[in-house]
TORVOLUM-845723 format. One record per atom (N, C-alpha, C, O): residue in one letter; atom name; x, z, y. Coordinates in steps of 0.2 Angstrom, whole numbers. Layout:
% TORVOLUM-845723
NODE  rest  atom     xx     zz     yy
NODE     a    CA      X      Z      Y
...
This chain:
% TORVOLUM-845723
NODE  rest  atom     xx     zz     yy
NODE     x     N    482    375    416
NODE     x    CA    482    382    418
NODE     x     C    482    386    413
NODE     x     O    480    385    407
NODE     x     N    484    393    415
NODE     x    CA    482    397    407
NODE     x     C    477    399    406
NODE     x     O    473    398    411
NODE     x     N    476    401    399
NODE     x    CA    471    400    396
NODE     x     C    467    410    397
NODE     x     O    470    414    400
NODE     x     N    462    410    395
NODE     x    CA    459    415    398
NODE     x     C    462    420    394
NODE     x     O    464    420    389
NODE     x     N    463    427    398
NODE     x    CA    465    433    399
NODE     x     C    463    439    394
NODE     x     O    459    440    398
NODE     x     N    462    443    389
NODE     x    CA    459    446    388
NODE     x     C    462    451    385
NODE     x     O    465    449    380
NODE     x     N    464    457    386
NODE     x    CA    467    463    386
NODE     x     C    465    470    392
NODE     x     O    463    471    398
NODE     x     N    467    475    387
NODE     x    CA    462    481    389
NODE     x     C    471    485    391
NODE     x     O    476    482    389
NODE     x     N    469    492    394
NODE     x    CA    473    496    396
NODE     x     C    471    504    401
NODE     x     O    469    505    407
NODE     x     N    471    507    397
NODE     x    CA    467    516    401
NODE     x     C    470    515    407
NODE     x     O    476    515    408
NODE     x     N    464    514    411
NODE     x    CA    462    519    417
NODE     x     C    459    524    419
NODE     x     O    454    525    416
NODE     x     N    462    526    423
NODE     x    CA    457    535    422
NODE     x     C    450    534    426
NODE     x     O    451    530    430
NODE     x     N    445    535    426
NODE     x    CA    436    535    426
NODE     x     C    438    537    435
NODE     x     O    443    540    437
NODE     x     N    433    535    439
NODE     x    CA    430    535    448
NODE     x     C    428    543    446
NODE     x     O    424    545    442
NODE     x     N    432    545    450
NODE     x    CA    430    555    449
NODE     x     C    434    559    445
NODE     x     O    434    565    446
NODE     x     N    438    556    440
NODE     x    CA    444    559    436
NODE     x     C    449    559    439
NODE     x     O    451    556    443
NODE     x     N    452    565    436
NODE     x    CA    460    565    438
NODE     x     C    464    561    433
NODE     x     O    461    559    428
NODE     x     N    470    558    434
NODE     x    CA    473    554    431
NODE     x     C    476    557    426
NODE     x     O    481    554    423
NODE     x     N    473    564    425
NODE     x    CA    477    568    417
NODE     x     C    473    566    413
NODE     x     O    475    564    408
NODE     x     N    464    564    415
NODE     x    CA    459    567    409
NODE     x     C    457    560    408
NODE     x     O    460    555    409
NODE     x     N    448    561    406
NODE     x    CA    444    554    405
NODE     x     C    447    548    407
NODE     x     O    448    548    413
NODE     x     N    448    543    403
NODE     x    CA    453    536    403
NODE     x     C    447    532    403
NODE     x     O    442    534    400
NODE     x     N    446    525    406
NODE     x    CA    443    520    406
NODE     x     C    446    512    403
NODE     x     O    449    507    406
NODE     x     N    443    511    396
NODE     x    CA    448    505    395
NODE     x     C    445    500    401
NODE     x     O    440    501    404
NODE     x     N    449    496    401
NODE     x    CA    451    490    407
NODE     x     C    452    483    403
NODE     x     O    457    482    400
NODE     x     N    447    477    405
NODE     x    CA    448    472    402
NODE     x     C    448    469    406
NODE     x     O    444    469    411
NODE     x     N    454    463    408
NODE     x    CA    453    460    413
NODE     x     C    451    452    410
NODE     x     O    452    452    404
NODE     x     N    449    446    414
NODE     x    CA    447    440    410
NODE     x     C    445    435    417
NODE     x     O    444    438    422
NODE     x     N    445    431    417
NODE     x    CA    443    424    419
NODE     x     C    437    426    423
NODE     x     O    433    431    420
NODE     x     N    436    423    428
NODE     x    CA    427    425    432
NODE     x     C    424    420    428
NODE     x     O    427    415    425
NODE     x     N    418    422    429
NODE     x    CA    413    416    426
NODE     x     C    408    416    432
NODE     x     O    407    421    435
NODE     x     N    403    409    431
NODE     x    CA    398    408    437
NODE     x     C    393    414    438
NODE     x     O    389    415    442
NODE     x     N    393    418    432
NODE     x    CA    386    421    433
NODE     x     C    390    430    435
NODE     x     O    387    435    435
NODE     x     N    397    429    436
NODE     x    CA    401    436    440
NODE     x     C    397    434    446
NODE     x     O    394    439    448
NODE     x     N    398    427    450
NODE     x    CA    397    427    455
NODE     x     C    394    434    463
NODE     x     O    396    436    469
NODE     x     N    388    435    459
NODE     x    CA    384    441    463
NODE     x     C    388    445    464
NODE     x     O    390    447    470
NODE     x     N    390    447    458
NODE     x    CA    395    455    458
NODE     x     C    400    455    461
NODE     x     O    403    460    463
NODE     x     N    404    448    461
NODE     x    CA    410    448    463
NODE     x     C    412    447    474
NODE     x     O    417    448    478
NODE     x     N    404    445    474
NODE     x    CA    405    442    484
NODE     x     C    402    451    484
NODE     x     O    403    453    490
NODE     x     N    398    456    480
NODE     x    CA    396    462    483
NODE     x     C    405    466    483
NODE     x     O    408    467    488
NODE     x     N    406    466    478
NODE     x    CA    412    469    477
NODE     x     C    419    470    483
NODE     x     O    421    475    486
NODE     x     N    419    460    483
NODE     x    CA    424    458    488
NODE     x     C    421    459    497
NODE     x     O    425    461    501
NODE     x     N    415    459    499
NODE     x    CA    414    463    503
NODE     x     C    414    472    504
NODE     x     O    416    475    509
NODE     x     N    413    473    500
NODE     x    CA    414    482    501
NODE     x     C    421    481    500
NODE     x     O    423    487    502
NODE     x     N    426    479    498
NODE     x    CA    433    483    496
NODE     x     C    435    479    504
NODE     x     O    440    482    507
NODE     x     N    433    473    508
NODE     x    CA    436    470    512
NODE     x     C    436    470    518
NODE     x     O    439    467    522
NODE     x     N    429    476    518
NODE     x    CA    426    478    524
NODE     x     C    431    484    524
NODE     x     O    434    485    530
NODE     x     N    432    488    519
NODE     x    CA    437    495    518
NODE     x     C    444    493    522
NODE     x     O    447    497    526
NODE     x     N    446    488    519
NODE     x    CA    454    484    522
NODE     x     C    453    481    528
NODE     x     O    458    479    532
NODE     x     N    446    481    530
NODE     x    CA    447    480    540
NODE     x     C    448    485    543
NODE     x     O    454    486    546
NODE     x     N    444    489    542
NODE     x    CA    444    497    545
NODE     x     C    450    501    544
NODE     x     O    451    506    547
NODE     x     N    454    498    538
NODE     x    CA    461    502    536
NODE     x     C    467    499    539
NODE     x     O    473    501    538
NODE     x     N    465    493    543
NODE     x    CA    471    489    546
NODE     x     C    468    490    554
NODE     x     O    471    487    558
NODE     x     N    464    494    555
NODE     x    CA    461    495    563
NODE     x     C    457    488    564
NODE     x     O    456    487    570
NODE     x     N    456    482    560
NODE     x    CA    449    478    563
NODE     x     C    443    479    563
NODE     x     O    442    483    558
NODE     x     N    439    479    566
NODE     x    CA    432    480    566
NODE     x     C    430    475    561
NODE     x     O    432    469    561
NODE     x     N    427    477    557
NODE     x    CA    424    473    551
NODE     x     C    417    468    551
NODE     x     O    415    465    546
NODE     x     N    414    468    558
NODE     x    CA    409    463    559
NODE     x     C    413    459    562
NODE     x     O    410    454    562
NODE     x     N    417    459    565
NODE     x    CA    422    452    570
NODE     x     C    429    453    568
NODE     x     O    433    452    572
NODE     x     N    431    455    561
NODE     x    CA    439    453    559
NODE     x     C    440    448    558
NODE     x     O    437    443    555
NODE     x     N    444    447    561
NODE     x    CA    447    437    558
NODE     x     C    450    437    550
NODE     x     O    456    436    549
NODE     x     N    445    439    546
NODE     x    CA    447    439    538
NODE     x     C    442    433    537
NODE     x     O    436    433    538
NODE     x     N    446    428    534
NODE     x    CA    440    423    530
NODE     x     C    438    426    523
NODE     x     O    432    424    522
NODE     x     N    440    430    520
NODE     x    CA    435    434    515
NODE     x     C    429    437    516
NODE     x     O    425    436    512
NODE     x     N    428    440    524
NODE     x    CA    423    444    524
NODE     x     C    417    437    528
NODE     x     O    411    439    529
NODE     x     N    419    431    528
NODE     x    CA    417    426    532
NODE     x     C    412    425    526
NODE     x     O    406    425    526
NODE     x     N    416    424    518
NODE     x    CA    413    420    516
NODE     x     C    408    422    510
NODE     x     O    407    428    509
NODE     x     N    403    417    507
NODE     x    CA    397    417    507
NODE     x     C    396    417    498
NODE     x     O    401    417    494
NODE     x     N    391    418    496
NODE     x    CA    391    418    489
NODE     x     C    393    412    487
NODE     x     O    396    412    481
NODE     x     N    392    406    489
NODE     x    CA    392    400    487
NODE     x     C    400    399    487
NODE     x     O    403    397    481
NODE     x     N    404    400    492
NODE     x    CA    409    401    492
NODE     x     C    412    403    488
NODE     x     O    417    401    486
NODE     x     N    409    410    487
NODE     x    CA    414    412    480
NODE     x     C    414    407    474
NODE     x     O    420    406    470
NODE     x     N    406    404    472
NODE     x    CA    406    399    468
NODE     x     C    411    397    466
NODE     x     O    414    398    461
NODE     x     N    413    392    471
NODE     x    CA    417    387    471
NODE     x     C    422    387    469
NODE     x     O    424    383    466
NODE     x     N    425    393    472
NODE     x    CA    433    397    469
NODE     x     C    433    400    462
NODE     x     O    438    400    459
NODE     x     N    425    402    459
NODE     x    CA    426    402    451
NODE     x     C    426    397    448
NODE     x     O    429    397    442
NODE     x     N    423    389    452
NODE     x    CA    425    384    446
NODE     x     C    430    383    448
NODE     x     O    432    382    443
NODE     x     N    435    382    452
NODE     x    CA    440    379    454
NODE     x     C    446    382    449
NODE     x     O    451    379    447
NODE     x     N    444    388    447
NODE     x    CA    450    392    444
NODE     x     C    453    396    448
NODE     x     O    454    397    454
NODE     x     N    455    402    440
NODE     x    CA    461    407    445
NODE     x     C    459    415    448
NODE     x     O    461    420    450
NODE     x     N    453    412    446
NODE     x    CA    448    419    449
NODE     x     C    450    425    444
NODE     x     O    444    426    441
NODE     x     N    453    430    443
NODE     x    CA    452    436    437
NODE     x     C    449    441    440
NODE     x     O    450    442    446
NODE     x     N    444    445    435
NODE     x    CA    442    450    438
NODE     x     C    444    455    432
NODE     x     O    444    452    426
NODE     x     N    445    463    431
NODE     x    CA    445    469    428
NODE     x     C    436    472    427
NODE     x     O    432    473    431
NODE     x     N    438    473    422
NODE     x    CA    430    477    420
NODE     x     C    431    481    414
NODE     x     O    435    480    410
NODE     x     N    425    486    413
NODE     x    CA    425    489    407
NODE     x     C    422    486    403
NODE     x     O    416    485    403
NODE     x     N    425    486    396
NODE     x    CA    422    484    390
NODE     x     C    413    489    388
NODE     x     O    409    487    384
NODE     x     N    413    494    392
NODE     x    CA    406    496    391
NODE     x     C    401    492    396
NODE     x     O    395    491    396
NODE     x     N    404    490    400
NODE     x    CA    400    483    405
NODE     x     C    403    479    410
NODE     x     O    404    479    416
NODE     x     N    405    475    402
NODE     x    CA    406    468    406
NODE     x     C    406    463    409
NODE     x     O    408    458    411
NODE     x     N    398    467    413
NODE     x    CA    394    460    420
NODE     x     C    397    466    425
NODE     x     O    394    465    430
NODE     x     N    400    471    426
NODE     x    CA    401    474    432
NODE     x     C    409    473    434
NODE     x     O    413    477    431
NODE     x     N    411    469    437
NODE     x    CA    421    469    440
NODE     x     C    420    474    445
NODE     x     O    415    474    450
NODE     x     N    427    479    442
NODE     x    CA    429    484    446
NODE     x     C    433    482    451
NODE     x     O    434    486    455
NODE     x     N    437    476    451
NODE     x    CA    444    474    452
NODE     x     C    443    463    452
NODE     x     O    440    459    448
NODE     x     N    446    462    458
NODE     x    CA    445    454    456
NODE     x     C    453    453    461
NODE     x     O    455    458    464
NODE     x     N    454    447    460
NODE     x    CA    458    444    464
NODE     x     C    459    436    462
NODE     x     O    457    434    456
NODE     x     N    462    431    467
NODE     x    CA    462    425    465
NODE     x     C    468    422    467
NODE     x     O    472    423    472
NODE     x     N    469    417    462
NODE     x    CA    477    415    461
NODE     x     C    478    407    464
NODE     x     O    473    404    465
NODE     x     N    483    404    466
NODE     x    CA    480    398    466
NODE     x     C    491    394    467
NODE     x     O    495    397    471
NODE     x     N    492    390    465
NODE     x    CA    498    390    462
NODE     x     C    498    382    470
NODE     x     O    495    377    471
NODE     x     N    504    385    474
NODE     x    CA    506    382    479
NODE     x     C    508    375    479
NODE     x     O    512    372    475
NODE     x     N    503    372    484
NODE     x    CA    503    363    483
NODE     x     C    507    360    485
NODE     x     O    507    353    485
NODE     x     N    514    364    487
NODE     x    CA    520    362    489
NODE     x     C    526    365    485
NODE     x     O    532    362    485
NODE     x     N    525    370    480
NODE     x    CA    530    371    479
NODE     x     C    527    376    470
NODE     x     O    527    382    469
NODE     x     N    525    373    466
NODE     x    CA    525    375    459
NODE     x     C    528    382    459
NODE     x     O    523    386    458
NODE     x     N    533    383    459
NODE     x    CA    536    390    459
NODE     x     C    532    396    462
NODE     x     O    533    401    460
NODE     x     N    526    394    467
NODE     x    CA    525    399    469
NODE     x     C    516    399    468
NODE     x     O    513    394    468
NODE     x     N    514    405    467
NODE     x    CA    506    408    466
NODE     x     C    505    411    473
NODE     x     O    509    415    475
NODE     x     N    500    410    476
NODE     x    CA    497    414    480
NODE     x     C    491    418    478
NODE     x     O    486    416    474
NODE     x     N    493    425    482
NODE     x    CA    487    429    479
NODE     x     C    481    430    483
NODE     x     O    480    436    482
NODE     x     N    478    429    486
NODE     x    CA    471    433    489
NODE     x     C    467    435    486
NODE     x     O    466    434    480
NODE     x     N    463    437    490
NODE     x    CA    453    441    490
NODE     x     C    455    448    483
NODE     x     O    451    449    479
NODE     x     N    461    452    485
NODE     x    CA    463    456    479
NODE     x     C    459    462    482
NODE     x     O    460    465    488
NODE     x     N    454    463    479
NODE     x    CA    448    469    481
NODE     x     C    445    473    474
NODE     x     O    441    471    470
NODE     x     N    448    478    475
NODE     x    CA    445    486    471
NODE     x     C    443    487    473
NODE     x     O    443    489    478
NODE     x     N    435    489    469
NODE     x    CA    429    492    471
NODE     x     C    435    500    474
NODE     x     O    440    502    471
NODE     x     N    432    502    480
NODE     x    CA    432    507    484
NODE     x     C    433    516    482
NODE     x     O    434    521    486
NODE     x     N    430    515    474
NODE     x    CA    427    522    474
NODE     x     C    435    523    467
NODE     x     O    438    528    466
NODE     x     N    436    514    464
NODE     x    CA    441    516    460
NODE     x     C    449    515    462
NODE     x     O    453    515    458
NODE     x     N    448    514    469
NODE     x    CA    455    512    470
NODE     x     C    461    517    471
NODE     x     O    460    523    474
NODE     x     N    466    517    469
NODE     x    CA    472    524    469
NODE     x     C    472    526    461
NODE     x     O    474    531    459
NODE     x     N    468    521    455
NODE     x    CA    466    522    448
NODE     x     C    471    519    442
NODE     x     O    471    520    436
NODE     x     N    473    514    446
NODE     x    CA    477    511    441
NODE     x     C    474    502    439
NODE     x     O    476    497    436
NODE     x     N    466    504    442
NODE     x    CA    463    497    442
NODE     x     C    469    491    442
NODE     x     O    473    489    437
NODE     x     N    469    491    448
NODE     x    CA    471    485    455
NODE     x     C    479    485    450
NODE     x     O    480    479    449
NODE     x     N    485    490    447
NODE     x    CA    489    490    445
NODE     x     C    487    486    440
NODE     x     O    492    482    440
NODE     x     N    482    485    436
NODE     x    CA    481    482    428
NODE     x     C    480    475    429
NODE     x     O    481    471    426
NODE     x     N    478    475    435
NODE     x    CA    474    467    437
NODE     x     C    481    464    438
NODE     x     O    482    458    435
NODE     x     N    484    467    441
NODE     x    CA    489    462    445
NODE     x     C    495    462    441
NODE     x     O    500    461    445
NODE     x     N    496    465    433
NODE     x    CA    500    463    430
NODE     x     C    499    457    425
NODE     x     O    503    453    423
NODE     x     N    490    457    424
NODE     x    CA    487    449    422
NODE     x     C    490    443    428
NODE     x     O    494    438    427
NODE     x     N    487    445    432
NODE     x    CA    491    442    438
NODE     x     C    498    437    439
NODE     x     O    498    431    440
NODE     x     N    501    441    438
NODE     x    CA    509    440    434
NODE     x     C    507    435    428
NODE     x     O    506    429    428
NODE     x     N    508    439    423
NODE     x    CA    505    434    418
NODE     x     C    503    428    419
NODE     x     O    506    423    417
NODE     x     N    496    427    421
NODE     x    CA    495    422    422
NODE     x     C    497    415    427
NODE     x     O    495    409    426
NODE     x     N    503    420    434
NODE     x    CA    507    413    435
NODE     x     C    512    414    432
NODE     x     O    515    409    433
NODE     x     N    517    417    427
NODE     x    CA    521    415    423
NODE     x     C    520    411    419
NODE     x     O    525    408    417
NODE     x     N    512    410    415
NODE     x    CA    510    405    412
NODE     x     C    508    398    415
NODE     x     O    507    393    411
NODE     x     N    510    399    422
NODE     x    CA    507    392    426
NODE     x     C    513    391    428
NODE     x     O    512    387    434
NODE     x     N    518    392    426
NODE     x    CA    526    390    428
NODE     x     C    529    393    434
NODE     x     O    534    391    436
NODE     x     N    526    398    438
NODE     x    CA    529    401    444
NODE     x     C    534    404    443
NODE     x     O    537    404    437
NODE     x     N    536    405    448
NODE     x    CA    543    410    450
NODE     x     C    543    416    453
NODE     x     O    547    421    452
NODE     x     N    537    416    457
NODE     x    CA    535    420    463
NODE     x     C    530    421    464
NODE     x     O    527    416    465
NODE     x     N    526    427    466
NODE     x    CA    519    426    470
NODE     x     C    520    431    476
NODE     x     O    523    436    478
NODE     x     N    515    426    479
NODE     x    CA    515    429    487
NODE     x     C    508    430    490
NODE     x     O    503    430    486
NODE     x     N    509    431    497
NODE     x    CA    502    436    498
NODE     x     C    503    437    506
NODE     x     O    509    437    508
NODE     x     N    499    437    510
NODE     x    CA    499    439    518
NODE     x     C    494    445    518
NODE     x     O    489    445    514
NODE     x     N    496    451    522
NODE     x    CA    493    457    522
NODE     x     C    494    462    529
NODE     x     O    500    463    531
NODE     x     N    488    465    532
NODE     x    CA    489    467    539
NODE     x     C    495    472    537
NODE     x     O    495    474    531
NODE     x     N    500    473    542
NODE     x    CA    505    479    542
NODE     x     C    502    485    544
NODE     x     O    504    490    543
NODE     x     N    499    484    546
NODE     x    CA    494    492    549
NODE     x     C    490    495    544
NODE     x     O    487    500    546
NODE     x     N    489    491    537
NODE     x    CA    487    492    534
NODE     x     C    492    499    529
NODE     x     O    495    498    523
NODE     x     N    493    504    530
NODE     x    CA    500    506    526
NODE     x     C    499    506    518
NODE     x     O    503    503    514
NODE     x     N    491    510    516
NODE     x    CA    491    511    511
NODE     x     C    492    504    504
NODE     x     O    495    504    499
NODE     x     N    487    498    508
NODE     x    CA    490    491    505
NODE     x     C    496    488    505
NODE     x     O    498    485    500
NODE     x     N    501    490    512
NODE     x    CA    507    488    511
NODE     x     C    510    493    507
NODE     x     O    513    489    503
NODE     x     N    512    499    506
NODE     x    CA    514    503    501
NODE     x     C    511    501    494
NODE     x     O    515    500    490
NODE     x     N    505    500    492
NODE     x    CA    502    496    484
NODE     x     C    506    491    484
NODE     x     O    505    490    478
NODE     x     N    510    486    487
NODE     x    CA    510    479    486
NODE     x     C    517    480    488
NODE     x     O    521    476    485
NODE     x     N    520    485    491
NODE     x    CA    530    487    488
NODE     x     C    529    489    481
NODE     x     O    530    485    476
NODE     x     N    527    494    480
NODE     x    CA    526    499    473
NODE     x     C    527    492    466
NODE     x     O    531    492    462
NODE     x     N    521    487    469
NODE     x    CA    521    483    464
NODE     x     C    528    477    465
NODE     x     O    527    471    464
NODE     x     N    534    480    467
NODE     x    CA    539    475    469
NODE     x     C    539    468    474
NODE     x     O    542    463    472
NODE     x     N    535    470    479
NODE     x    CA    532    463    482
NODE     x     C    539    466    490
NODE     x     O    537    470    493
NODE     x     N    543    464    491
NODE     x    CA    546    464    499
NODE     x     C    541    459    504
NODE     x     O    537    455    504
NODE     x     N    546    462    508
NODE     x    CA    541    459    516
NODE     x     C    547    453    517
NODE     x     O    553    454    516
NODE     x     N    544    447    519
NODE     x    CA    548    444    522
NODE     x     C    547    439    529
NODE     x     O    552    434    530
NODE     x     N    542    440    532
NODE     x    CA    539    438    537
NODE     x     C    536    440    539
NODE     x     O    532    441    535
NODE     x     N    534    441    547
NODE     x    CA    530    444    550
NODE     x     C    525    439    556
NODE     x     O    527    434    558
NODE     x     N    520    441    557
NODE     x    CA    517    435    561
NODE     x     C    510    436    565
NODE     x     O    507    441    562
NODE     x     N    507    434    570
NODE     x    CA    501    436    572
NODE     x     C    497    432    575
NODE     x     O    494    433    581
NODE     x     N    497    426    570
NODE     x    CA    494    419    572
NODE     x     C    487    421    571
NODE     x     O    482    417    571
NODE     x     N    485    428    569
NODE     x    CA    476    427    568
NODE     x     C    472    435    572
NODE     x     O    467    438    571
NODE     x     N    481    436    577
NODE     x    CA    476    441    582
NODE     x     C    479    448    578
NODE     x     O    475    453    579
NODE     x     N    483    450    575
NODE     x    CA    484    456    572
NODE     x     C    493    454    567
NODE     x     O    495    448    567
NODE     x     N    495    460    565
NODE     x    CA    498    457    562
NODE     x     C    499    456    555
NODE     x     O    496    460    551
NODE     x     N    503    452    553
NODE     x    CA    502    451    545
NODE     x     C    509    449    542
NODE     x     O    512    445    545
NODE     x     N    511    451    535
NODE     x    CA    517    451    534
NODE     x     C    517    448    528
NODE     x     O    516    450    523
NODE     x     N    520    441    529
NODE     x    CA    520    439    522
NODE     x     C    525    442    517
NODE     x     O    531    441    518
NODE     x     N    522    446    511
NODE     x    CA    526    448    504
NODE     x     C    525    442    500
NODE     x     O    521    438    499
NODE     x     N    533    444    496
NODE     x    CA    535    439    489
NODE     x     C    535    445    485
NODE     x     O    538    450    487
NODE     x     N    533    444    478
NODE     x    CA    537    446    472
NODE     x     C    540    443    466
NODE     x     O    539    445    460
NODE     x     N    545    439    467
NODE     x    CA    550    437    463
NODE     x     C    549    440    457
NODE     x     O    549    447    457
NODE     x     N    550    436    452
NODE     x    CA    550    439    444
NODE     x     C    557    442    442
NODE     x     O    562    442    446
NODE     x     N    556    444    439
NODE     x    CA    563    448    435
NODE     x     C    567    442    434
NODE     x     O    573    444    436
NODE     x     N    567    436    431
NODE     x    CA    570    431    430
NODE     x     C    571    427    435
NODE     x     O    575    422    434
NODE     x     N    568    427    441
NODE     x    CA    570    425    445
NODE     x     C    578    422    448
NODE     x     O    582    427    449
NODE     x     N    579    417    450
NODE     x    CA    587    416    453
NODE     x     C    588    419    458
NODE     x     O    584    421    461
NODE     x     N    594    419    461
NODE     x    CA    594    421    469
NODE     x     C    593    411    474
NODE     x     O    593    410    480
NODE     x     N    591    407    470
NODE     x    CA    588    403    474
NODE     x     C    581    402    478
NODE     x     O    581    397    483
């Protein structure tokens, strides 16, 4: 798998406008002891993304919001976990998501649990993350990364075109609807 991440890029500060005060941005590998910050984080951004797709967020059928600190664990050791933070403190992720390279098909990276602390999202956070993201399945031989996300979601569905992801399926096997996006690499073939 690739090796760990480590590069900065201005984001503008929770409360800035996107002219003034910049925040460097590090993104990097979770580690066990992210753990805490990472299941507070992913609850508050995933509770935001119920109520933004019209779920109720104590009874959404998100296994994200199911799961448990322990669980997060398991996903830091297993790999693939990246979070963004600032080089002024490095134990707080502003930004996480997780990768995990399809058991059927090498070419492709699945993304979940992609959750922006709430007060910095619309910042360029989430944008910095998910260019590591890239990287890092380009490093693990993908082709492609994909993602399932509610459509009633617009704001997440417009973040996730912006970042060149098309729709290519739709589906409502978990009670709501969900649309599987792909984002094909630049090098990508037409196969």
């Amino acid at each position: 798998m690739p090796e760990s991440l480590f590069s900065s890029e201005e984001v503008p500060q929770s409360g800035a406008s996107r002219a003034s005060a910049r925040l460097a941005v590090s993104v990097r590998d979770a580690r066990f002891e992210d753990v805490p910050a990472l299941y507070a984080l992913q609850r508050a951004a995933m509770r935001q993304y119920a109520e933004r797709s019209g779920l109720d967020p104590d009874h959404a059928p998100l296994e994200s919001l199911a799961e448990t600190e322990d669980d997060v664990a398991v996903a830091v050791a297993r790999g693939g976990v990246l979070i963004a933070c600032s080089p002024q403190d490095p134990y707080r992720p502003l930004a996480t998501l997780r990768l995990a390279v399809d058991s059927h098909d090498v070419r492709i990276v699945w993304l979940t649990r992609f959750a922006v602390d709430p007060e910095l999202q619309a910042r360029g956070v989430g944008r910095r993350l998910y260019q590591a993201a890239v990287d890092w399945a380009r490093a693990a031989g993908a082709r492609r990364i994909c993602l399932h996300t509610a459509l009633a979601n617009s704001e997440t569905t417009a973040f996730y075109t912006s970042l060149g992801f098309g729709l290519l399926e739709i589906s409502d096997t978990r009670g709501y609807e969900r649309g599987l996006f792909c984002h094909p690499f630049a090098d990508e073939d037409a196969s």
